[in-house]
C-alpha positions as CSV (number, residue, x, y, z in Angstrom):
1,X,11.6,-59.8,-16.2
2,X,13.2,-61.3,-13.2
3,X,17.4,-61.9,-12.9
4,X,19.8,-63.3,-10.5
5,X,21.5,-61.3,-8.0
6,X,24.7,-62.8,-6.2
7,X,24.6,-62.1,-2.3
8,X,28.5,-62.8,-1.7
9,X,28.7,-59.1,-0.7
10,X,26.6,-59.9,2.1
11,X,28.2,-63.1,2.8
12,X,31.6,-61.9,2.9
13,X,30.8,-59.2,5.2
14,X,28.9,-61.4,7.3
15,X,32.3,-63.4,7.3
16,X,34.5,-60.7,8.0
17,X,32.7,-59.5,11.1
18,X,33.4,-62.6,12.8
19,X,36.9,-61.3,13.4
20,X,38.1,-58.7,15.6
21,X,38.5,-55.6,13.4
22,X,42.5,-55.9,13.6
23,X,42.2,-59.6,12.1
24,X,39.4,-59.5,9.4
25,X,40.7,-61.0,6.7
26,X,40.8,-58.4,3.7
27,X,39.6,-59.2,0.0
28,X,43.0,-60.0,-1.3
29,X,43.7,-62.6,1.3
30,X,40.2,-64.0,1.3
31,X,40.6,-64.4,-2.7
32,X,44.0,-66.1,-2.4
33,X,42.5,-68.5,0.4
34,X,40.0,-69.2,-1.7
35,X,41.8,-69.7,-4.6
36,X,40.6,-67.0,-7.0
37,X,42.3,-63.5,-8.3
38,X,41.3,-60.6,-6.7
39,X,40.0,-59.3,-10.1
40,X,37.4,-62.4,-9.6
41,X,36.5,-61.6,-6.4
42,X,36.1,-58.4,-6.7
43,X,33.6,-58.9,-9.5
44,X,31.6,-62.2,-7.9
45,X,31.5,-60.1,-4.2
46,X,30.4,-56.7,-6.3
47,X,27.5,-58.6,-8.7
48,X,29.2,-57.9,-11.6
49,X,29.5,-61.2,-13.2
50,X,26.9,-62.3,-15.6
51,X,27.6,-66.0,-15.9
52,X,29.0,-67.2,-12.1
53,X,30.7,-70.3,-12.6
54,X,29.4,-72.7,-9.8
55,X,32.8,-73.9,-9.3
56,X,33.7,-70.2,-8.2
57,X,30.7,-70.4,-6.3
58,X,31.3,-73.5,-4.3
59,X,34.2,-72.4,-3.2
60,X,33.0,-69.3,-1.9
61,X,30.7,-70.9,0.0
62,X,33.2,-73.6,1.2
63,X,35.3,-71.4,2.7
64,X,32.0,-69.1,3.9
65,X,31.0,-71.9,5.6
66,X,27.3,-71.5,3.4
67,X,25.3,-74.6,3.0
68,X,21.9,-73.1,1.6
69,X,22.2,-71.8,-1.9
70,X,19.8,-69.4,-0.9
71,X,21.9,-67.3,1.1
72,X,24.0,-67.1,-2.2
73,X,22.0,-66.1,-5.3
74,X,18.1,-64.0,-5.2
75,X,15.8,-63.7,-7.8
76,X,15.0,-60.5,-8.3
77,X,12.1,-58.8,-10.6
78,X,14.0,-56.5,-12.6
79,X,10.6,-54.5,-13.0
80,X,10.4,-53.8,-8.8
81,X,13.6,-52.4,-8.6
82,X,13.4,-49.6,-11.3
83,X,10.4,-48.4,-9.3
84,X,12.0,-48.1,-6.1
């Protein structure tokens, strides 16, 4: 059986290391910026959500700067990953 995986984690870190390390912008700021609680960003950028809103999502990837989809969500066969 296959499910989707959210790649924010990825994405944010990609973000972050744009910055010099003294002026990455930490979760809590990112999450205000983008309009969300930190409780909500903490579960979208740790895959813990089971039903992402794509509103949540768009604005992740507004303020990412993300413009393929793909660089968001993966489908991933939940079979392949028990075995590794």
């Amino acid at each position: 059986m296959a499910s989707i995986k959210l790649k924010l984690k990825e994405a944010v870190e990609n973000y972050q290391n744009q910055f010099p390390t003294e002026q990455r912008p930490n979760h809590l700021k990112m999450a205000v910026e983008i309009g969300i609680s930190p409780n909500t960003m903490s579960r979208y950028v740790n895959n813990k959500v089971e039903r992402p809103e794509l509103s949540v999502v768009a604005r992740f990837c507004d303020y990412l700067g993300i413009t393929d989809i793909r660089d968001v969500f993966e489908l991933v066969d939940d079979e392949e990953e028990l075995t590794e």
